[in-house]
SEMI-29497 format. One line per field, with one value per residue (C-alpha): x, y, z. Coordinates in nm, 2 decimals. Each point is the difference from the previous one (the first is absolute). Layout:
<atoms>
c1: X:...
c2: Y:...
c3: Z:...
</atoms>
This chain:
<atoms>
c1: 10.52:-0.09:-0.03:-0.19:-0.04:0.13:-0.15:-0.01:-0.31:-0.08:-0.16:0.01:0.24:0.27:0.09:-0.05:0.25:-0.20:-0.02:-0.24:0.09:-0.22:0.06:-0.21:-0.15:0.10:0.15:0.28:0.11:0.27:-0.01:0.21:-0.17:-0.37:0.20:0.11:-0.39:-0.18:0.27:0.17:0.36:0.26:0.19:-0.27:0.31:0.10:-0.41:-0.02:0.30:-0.10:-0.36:0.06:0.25:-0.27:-0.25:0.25:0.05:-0.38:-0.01:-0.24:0.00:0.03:0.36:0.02:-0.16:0.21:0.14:0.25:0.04:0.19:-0.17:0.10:0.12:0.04:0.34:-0.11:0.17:-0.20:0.06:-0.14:-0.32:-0.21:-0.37:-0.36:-0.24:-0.37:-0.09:0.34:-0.05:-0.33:0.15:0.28:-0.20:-0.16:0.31:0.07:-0.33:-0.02:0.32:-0.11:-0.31:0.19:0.22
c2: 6.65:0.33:-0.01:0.37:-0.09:-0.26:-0.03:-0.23:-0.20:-0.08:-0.34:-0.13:0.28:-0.14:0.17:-0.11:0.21:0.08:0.20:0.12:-0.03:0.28:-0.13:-0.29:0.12:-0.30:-0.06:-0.19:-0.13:-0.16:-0.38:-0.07:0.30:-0.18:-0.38:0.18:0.13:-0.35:-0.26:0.18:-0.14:0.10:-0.01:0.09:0.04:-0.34:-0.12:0.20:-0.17:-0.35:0.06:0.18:-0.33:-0.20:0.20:-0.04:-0.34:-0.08:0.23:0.29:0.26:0.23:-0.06:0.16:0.31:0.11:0.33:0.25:0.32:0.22:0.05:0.19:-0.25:0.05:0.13:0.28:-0.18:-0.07:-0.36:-0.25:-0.15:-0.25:0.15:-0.12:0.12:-0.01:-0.29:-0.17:0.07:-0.18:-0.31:0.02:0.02:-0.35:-0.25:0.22:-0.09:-0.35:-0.06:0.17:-0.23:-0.33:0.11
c3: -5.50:0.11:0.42:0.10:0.37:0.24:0.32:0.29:0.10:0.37:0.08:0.34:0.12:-0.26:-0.26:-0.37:-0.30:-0.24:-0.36:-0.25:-0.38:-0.20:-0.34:0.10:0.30:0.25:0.29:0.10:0.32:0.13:0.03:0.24:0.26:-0.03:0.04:0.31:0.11:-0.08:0.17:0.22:-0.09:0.18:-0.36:-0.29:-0.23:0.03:0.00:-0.32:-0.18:0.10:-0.13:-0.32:-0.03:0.03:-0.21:-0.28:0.01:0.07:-0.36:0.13:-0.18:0.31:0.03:-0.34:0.06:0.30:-0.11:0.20:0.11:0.19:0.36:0.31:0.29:0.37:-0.02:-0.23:-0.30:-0.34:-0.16:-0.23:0.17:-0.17:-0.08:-0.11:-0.13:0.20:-0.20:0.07:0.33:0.06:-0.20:0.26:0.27:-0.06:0.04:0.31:0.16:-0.11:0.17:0.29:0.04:-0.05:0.29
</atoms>
């Protein structure tokens, strides 16, 4: 996978890691930055890993498109974040808000 451009998103004054894959002209973004925009968890890592848990055992297919790449954190340091695609992203986006509105 050949990554030309990272960049970071702004939504709601937070930030969202983002990067752009030329070969297939997509972008990717991190999961766990846009679990952290739509809940609002004080811990998104630990709402991600409990959800992708889930996903898997419920069998979606989501869980198994989760890739990973290296992305910049706060402290400067580039590690292993799990990514979607846009598409992924949208299918991640609906378990979030239907747990939201059974709150």
């Amino acid at each position: 996978m050949l990554i030309t451009m990272s960049n970071i998103k702004i939504f709601e004054d937070r930030k969202i890691r983002t990067a752009w894959n030329a070969d297939s002209e997509e972008w990717y973004f991190s999961v766990v930055d846009v679990i952290a925009v739509l809940t609002d968890s004080p811990r998104p890592r630990k709402y991600w890993n409990a959800l992708k848990t889930k996903l898997a055992q419920e069998g979606s297919e989501l869980s198994h498109n989760v890739g990973q790449l290296k992305m910049q954190s706060s402290d400067g340091k580039y590690y292993e974040t799990d990514v979607l695609d846009t598409k992924g992203i949208l299918r991640l986006i609906h378990p979030i808000i239907k747990t939201a509105i059974y709150r």
